[in-house]
N, CA and C atoms as an extended XYZ file, in Angstrom:
180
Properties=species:S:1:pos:R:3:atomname:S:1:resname:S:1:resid:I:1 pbc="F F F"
N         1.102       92.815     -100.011 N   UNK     1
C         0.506       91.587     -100.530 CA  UNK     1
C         1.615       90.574     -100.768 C   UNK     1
N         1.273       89.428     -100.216 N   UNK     2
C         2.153       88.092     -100.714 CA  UNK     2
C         2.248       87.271     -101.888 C   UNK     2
N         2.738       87.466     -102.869 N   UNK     3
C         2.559       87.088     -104.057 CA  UNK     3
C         2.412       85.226     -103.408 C   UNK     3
N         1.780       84.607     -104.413 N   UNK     4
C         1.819       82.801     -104.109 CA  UNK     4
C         2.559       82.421     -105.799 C   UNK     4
N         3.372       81.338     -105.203 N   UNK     5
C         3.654       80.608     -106.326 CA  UNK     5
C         3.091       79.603     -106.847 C   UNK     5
N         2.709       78.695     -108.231 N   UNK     6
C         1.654       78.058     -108.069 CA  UNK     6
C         2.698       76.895     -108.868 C   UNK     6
N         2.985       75.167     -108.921 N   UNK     7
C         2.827       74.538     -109.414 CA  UNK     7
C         2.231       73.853     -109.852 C   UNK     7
N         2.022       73.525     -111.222 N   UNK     8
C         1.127       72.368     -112.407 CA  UNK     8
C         1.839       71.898     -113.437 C   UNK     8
N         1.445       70.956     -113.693 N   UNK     9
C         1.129       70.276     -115.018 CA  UNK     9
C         0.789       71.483     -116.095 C   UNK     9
N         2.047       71.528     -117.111 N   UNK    10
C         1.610       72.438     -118.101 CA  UNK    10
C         0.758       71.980     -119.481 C   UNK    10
N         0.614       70.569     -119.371 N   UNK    11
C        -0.018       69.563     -120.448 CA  UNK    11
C        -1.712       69.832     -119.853 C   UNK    11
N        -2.100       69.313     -118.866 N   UNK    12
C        -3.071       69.485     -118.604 CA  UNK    12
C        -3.600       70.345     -117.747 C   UNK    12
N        -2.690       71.226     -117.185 N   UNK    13
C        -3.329       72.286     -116.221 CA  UNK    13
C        -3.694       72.103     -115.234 C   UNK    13
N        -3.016       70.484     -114.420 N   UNK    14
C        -3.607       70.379     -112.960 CA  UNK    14
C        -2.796       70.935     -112.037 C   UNK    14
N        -3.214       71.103     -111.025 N   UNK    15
C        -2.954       71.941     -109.882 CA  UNK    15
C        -2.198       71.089     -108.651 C   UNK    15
N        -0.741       71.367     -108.365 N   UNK    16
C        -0.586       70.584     -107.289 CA  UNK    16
C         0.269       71.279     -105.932 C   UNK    16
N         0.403       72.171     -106.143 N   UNK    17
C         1.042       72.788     -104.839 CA  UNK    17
C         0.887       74.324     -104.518 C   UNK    17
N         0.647       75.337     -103.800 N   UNK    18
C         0.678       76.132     -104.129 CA  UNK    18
C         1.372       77.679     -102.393 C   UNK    18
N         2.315       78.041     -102.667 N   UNK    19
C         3.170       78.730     -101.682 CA  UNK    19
C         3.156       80.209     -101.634 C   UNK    19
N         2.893       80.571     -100.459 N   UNK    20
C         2.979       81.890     -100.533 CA  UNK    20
C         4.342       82.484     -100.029 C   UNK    20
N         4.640       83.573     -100.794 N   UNK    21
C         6.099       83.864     -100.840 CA  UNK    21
C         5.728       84.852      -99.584 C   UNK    21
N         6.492       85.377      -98.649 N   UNK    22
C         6.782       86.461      -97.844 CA  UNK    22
C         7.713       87.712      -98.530 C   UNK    22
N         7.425       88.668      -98.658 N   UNK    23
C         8.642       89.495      -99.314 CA  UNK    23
C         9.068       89.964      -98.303 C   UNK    23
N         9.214       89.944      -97.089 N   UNK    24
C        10.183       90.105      -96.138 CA  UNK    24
C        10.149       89.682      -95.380 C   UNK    24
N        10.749       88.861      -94.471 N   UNK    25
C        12.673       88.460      -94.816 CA  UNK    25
C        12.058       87.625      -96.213 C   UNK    25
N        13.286       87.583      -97.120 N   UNK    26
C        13.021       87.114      -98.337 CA  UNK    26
C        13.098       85.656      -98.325 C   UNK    26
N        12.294       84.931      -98.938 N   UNK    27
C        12.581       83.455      -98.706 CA  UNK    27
C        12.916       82.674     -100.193 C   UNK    27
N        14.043       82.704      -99.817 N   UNK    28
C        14.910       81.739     -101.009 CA  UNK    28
C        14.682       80.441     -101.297 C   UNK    28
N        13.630       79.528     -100.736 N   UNK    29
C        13.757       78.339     -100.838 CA  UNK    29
C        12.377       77.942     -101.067 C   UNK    29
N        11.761       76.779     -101.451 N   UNK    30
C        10.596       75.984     -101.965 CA  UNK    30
C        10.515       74.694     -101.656 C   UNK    30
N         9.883       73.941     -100.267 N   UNK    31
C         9.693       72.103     -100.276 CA  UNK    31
C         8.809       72.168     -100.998 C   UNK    31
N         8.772       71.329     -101.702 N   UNK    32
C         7.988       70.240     -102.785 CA  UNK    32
C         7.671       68.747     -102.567 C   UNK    32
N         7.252       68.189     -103.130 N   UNK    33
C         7.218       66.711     -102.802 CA  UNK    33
C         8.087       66.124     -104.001 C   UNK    33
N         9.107       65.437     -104.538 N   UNK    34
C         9.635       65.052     -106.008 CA  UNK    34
C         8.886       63.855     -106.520 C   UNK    34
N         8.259       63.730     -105.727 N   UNK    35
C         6.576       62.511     -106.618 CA  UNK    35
C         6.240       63.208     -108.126 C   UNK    35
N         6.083       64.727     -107.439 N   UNK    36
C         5.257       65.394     -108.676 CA  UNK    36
C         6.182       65.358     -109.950 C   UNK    36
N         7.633       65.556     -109.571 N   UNK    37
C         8.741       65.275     -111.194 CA  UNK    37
C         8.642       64.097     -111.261 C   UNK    37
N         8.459       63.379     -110.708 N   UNK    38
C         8.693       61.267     -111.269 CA  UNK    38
C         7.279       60.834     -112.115 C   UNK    38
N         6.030       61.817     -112.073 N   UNK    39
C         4.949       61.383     -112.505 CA  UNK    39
C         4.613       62.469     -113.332 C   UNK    39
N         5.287       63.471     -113.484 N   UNK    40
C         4.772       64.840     -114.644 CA  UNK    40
C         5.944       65.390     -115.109 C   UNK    40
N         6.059       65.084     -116.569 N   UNK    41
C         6.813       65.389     -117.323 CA  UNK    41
C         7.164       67.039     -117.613 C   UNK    41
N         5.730       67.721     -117.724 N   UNK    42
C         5.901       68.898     -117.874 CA  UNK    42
C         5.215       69.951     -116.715 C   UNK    42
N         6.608       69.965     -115.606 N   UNK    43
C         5.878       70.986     -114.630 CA  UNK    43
C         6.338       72.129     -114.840 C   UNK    43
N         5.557       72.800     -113.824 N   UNK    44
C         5.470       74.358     -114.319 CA  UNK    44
C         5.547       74.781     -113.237 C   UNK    44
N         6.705       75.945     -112.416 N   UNK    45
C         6.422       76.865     -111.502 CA  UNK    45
C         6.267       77.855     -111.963 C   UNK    45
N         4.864       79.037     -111.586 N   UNK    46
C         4.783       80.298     -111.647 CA  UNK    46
C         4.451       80.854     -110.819 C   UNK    46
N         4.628       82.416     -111.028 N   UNK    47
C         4.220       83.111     -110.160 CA  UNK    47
C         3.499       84.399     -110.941 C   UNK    47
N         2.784       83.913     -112.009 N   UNK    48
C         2.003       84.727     -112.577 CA  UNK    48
C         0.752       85.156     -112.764 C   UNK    48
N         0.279       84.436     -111.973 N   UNK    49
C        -1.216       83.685     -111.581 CA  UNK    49
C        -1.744       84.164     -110.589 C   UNK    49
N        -2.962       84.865     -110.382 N   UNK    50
C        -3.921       85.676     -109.043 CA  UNK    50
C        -4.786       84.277     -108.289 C   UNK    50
N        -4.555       84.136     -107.412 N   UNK    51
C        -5.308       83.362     -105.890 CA  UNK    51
C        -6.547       84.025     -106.364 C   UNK    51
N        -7.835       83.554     -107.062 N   UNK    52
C        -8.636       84.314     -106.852 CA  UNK    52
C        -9.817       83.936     -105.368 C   UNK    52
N        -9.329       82.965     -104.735 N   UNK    53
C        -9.849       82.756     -103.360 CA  UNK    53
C       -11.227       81.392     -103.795 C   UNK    53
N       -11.130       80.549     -105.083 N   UNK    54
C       -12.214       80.042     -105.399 CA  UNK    54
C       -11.259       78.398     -105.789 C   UNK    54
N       -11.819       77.619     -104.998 N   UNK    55
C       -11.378       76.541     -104.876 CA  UNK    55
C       -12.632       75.434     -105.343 C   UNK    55
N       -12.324       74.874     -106.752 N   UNK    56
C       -13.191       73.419     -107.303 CA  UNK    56
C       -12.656       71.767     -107.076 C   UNK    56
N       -13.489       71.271     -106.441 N   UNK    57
C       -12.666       69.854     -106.127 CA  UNK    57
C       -14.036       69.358     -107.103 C   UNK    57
N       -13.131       67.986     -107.338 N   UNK    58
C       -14.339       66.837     -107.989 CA  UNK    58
C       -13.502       64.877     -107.806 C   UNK    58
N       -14.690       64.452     -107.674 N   UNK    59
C       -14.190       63.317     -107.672 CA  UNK    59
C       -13.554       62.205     -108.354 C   UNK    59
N       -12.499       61.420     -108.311 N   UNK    60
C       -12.024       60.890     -109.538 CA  UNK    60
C       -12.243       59.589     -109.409 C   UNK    60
């Protein structure tokens, strides 16, 4: 299994990127966009979090 890494917003819990790691060959590295640090103070990478395969969109 491929663990995924997930970035958010730890203030409000939004969701903005999300990577699946390979555990072999090991992959040392992460693109991002740096929009997400210039506009969110408090981000969050984890990798503690289950994909549960259920995706909610809504309109803003």
């Amino acid at each position: 299994v491929n663990p995924p890494i997930f970035v958010l917003d730890g203030k409000i819990n939004e969701f903005f990127h999300c990577e699946i790691v390979k555990l072999y060959p090991c992959k040392r590295r992460m693109v991002m966009d740096m929009e997400i640090f210039k506009k969110h103070a408090d981000v969050q990478i984890r990798n503690d979090l289950i994909d549960c395969q259920i995706d909610i969109c809504s309109v803003k």
